[in-house]
C-alpha positions in Angstrom: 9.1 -16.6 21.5 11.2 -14.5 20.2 10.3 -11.3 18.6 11.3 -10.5 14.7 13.5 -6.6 14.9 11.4 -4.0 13.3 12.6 -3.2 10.0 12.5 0.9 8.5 11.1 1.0 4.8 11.1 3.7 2.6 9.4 4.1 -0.8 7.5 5.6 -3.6 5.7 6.4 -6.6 8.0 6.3 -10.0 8.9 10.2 -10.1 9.4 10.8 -6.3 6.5 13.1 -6.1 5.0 10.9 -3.2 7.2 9.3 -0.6 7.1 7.5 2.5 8.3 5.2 5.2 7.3 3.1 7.9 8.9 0.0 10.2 7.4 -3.1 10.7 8.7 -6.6 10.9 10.8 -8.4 8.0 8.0 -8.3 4.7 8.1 -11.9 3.6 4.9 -11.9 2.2 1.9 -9.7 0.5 -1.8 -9.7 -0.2 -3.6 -9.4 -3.3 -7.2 -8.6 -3.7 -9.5 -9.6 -6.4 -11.8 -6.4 -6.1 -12.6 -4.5 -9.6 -10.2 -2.2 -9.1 -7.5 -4.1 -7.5 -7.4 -7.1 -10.1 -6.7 -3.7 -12.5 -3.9 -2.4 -10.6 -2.5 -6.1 -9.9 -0.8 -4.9 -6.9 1.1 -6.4 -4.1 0.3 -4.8 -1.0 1.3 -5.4 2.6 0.0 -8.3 4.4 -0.5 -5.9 7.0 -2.4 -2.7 8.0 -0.6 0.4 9.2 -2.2 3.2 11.5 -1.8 6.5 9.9 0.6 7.3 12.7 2.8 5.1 11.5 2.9 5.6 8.0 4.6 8.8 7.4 3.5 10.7 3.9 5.9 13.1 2.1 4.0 15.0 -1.0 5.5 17.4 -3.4 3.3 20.0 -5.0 -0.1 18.7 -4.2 0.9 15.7 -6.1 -1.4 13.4 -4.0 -4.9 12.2 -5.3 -7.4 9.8 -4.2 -10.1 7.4 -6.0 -13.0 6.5 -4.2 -15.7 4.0 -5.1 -18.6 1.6 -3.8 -19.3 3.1 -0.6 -16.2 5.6 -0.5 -14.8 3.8 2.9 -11.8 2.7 1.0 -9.0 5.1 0.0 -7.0 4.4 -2.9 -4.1 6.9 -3.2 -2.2 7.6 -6.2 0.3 10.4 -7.7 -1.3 12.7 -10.0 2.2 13.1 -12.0 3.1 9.6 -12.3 0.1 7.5 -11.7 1.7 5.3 -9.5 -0.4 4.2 -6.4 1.7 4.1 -3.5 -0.9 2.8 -0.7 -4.8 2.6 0.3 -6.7 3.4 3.1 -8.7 -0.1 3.7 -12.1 -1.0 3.8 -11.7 -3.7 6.5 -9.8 -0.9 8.5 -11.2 2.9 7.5 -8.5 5.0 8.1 -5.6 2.4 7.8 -3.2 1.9 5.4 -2.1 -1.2 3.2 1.0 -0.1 1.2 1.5 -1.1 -2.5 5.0 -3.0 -1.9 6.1 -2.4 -5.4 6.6 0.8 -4.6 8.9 -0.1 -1.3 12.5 0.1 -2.2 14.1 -2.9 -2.3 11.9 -5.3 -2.3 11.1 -7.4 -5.7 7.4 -8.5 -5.8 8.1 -11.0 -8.6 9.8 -13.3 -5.9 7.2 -12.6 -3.0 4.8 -15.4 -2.1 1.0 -13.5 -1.4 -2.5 -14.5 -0.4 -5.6 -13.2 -2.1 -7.9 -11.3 -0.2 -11.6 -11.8 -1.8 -12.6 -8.4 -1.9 -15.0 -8.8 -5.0 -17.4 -10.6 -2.7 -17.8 -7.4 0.1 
């Protein structure tokens, strides 16, 4: 079987404040999740979890914050000047990463088929 070639993303929140990148395999898909918060955001995120070593964080000016509720395992990162939210740490995972793919440039989450993850019932 043949393997896919990795792929090098790049990304954001909406005033470049937070940036990052990563490679993985062609993004064909995403994940939704139905949690409180998630269903509020409405997010795409990758179907996929990232280590942290391979999700490499650029932050300008302390611009970086984090929400935490439940039991605090999960992460949810977003930029204090925009709001944006450019990725998670998981709750499946602690100390992974799912990344909001609306925020990856060029790819159009309108068009991109997902699954739901039912995090309301955890």
């Amino acid at each position: 079987m043949k393997k896919e070639v990795e792929v090098q993303y790049r990304g954001g929140c909406h005033c470049g404040a937070v940036r990052f990148e990563f490679a993985s395999e062609p993004i064909a898909s995403g994940l939704r999740c139905n949690c409180s918060l998630c269903r509020r955001k409405g997010a795409v995120m990758t179907a996929f979890v990232l280590a942290p070593e391979e999700l490499n964080i650029e932050v300008k000016n302390n611009a970086l914050a984090t929400y935490e509720f439940g039991g605090q395992v999960a992460k949810h990162h977003f930029c204090k000047v925009c709001g944006i939210y450019p990725f998670h740490q998981t709750l499946r995972k602690p100390g992974h990463y799912r990344v909001n793919l609306g925020c990856v440039d060029g790819i159009d989450t309108t068009h991109l088929p997902f699954e739901v993850f039912d995090g309301a019932s955890l």
